[in-house]
C-alpha positions as CSV (number, residue, x, y, z in Angstrom):
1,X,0.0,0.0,0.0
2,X,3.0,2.3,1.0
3,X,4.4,2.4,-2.8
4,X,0.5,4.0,-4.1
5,X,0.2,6.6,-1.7
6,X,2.4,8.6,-3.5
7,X,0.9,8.0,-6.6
8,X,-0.7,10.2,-9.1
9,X,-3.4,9.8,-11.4
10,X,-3.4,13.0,-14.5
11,X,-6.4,12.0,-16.2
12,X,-7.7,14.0,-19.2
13,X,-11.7,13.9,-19.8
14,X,-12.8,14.3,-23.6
15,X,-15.9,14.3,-25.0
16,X,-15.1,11.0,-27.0
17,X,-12.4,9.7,-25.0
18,X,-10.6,9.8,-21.4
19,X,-6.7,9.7,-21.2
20,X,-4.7,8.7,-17.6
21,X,-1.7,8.7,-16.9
22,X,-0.5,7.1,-14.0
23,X,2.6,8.9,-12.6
24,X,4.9,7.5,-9.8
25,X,5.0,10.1,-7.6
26,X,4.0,14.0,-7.8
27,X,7.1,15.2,-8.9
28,X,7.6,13.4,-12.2
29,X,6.0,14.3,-15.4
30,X,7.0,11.0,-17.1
31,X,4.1,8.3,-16.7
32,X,4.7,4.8,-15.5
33,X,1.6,4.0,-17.8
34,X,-0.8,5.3,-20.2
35,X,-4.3,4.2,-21.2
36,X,-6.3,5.9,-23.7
37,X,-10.3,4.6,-23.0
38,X,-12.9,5.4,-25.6
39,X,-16.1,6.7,-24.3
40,X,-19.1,7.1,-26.9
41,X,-21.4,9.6,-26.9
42,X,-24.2,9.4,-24.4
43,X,-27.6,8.6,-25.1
44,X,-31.0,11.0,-25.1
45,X,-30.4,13.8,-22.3
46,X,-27.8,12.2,-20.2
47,X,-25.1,14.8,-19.2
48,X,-22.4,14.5,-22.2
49,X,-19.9,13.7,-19.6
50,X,-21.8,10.7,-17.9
51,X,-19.8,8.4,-20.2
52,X,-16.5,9.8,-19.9
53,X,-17.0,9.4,-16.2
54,X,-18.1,5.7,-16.3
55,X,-15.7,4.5,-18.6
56,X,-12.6,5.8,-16.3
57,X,-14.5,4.3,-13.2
58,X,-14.7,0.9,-15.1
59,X,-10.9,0.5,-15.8
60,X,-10.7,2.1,-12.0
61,X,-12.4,-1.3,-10.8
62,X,-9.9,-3.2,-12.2
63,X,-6.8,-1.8,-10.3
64,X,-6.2,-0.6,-6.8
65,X,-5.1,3.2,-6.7
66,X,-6.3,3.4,-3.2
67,X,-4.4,6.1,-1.2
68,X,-3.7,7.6,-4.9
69,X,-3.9,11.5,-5.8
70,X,-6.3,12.3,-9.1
71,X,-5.6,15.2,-11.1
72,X,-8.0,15.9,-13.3
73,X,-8.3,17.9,-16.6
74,X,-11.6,19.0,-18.1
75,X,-12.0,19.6,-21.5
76,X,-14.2,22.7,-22.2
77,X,-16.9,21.5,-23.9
78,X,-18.2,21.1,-20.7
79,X,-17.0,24.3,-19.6
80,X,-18.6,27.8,-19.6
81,X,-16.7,31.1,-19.7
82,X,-17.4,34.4,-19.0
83,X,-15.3,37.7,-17.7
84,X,-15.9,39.5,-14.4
85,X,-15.1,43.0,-14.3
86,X,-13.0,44.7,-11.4
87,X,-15.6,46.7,-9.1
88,X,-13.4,48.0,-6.2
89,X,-16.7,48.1,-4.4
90,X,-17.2,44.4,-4.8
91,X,-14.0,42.8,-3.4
92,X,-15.4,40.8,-1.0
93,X,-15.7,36.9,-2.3
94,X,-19.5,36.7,-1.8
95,X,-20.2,40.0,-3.6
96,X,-17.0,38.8,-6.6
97,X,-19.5,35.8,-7.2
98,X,-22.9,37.3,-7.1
99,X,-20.9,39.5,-10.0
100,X,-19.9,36.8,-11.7
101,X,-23.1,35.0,-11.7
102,X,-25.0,37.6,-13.5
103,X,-22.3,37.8,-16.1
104,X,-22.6,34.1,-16.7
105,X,-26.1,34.7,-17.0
106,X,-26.2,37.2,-19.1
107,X,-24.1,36.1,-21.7
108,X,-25.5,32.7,-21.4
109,X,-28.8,33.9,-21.1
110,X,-30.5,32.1,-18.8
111,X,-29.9,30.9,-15.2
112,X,-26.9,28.9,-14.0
113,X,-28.8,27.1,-11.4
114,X,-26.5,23.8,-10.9
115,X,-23.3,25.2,-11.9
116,X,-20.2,25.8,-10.0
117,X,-18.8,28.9,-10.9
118,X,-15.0,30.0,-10.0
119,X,-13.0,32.7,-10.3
120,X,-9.2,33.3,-11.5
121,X,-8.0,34.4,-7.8
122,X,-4.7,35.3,-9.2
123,X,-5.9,38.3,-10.7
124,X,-7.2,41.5,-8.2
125,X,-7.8,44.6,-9.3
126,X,-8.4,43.9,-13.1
127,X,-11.3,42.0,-15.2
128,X,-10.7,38.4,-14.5
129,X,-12.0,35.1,-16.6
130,X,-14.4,32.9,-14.9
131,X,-15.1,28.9,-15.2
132,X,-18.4,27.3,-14.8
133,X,-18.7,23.3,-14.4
134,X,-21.9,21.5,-13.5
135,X,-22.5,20.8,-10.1
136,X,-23.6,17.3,-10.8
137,X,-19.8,16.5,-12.8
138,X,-18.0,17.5,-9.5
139,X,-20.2,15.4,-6.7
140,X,-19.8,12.8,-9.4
141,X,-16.3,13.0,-9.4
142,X,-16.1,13.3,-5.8
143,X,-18.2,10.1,-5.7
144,X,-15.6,8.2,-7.7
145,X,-12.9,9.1,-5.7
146,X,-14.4,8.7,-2.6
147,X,-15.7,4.8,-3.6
148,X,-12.0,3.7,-4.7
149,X,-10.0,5.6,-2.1
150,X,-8.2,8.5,-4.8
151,X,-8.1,11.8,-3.2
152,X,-9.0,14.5,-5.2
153,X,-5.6,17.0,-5.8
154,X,-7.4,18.9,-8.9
155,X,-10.0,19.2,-10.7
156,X,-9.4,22.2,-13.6
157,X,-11.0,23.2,-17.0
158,X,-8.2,22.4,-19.8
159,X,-8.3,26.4,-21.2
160,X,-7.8,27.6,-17.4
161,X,-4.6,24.8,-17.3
162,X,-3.1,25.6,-20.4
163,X,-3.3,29.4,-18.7
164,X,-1.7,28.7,-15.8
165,X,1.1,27.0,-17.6
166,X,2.2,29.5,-20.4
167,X,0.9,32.9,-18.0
168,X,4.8,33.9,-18.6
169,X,4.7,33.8,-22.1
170,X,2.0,36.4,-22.2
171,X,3.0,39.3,-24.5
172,X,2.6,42.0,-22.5
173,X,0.3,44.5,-24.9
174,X,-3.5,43.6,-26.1
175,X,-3.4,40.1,-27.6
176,X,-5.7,37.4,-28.2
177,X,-4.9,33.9,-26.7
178,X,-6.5,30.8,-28.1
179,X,-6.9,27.0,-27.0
180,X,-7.8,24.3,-29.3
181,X,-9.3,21.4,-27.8
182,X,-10.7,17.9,-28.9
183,X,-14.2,19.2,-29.4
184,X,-14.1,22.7,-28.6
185,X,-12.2,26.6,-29.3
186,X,-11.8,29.0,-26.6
187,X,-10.5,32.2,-27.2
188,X,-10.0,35.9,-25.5
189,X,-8.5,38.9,-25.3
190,X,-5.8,40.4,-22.4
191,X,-4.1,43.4,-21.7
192,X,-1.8,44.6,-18.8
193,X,-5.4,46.1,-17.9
194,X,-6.8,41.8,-17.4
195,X,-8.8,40.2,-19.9
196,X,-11.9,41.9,-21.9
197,X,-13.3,39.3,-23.7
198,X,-13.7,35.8,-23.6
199,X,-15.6,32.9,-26.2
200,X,-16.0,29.3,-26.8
201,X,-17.1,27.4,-30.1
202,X,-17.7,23.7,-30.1
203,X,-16.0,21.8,-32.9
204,X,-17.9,19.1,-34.6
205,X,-16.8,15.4,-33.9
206,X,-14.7,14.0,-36.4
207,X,-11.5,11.6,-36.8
208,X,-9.9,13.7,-39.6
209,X,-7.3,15.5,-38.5
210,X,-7.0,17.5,-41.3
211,X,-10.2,18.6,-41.4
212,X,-10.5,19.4,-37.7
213,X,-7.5,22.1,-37.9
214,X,-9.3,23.7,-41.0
215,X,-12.2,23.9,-38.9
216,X,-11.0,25.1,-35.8
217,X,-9.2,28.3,-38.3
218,X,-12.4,28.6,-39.6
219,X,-13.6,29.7,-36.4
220,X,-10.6,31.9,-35.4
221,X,-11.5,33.7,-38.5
222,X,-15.3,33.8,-37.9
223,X,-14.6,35.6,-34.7
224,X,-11.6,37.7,-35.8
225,X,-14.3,39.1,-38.4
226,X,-17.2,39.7,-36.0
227,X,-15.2,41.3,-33.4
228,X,-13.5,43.4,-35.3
229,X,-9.7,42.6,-33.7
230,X,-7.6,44.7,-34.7
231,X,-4.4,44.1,-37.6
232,X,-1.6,43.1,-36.2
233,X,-2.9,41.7,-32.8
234,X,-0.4,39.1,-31.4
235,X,-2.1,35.8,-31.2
236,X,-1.2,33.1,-28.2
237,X,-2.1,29.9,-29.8
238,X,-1.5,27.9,-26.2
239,X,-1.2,24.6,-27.9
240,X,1.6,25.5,-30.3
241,X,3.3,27.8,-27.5
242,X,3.6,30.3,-30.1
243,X,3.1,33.6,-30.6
244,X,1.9,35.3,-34.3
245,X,0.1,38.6,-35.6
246,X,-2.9,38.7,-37.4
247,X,-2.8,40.0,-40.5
248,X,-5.4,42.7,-42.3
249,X,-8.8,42.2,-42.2
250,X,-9.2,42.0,-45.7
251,X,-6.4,39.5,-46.0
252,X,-8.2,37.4,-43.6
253,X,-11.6,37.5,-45.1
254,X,-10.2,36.6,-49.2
255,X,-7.5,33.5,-47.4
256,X,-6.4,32.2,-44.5
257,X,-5.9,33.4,-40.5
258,X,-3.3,31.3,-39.1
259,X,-0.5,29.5,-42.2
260,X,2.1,30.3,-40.8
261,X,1.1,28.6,-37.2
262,X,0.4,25.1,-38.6
């Protein structure tokens, strides 16, 4: 029992399929082993990440990772986003999260009744992003960990992780920072001043690779169009951990956004 309790489980929940990783201890990025499950695509109005969850519990049942740490990645398609302005008088936690729930509501239009909504804590004094996850995906989680013994270390959206891993390769003027995921975009803008806007597209499901990055540019484009970004504005394409400028709006509109980040 001694040689799991320092174990470490960084698992990685897709919409169509759940990666784990099972790590030795908590300072080691190289796994000790790697499983890739495939979870379809739930039936009628189940949650979409009921699967996802079961499948992981499954291949749990057939090991013992009691005493075990889980780390666990989200990916945003089961995510919501939203930005929450600085109000110096609102700086009190209760009063930050009544803020940010009407901004979820408003640009989600509708109530967000069920959903656990968090804010980046890291940034005071500026407009800060926001994450929402269902209620019912984190007692579910906790439910899993608690029936096999795992103690639950993390539990983050995959846009917010890629943040927190790249925050100091930020450019440091007004840029636009996007994540591609398996089934969904997120992008938004930041300053020195915090962010100002914040979106998220879902990507259709589809094994062609090809096609996927076309789409996901597609998208970048859509949104570079409709918000009317402006030329030259250094992108942060997280995945890539690069950092490009976009060109006119006119050149994006008769070609492409992003050839030279493939």
């Amino acid at each position: 029992m001694s040689a799991l309790l320092g174990r470490v489980l960084n698992v990685a929940l897709g919409a169509g399929h759940v990666q784990v990783d099972v790590l030795s201890n908590a300072w080691t990025n190289r796994p000790i082993e790697r499983a890739i499950l495939h979870s379809p695509s739930p039936a009628g109005s189940v949650a979409a990440w009921t699967t996802g969850l079961e499948v992981f519990s499954r291949w749990l049942d057939q090991r013992s990772f009691q005493g075990a740490s889980l780390h666990l990645i989200v990916d945003d398609i089961f995510v919501r986003y939203a930005v929450v302005p600085w109000r110096a008088d609102l700086q009190r936690t209760p009063e930050r999260k009544s803020l940010a729930l009407a901004c979820f509501e408003v640009a989600y239009g509708g109530s967000m009744d069920g959903w656990d909504i968090r804010i980046d804590a890291a940034v005071r004094r500026r407009p800060a992003i926001a994450c929402a996850i269902e209620l019912g995906f984190i007692s579910s989680v906790r439910h899993v960990c608690r029936a096999r013994g795992l103690t639950l270390k993390l539990c983050r959206p995959s846009f917010i992780h890629k943040l927190s891993a790249e925050w100091q390769e930020m450019p440091s003027v007004e840029h636009l920072v996007v994540s591609v995921g398996e089934r969904a975009v997120v992008g938004g803008t930041r300053s020195a001043e915090g962010w100002s806007s914040v979106w998220l597209r879902h990507l259709p499901s589809s094994p062609d690779c090809g096609a996927m990055s076309s789409c996901w540019q597609d998208i970048l484009r859509q949104e570079y169009l409709l918000r009317g970004y402006v030329d030259g504005m250094p992108i942060l394409l997280l995945e890539k951990k690069s950092v490009f400028t976009l060109p006119s709006a006119r050149a994006v509109a008769q070609s492409g956004l992003v050839e030279n980040a493939h």
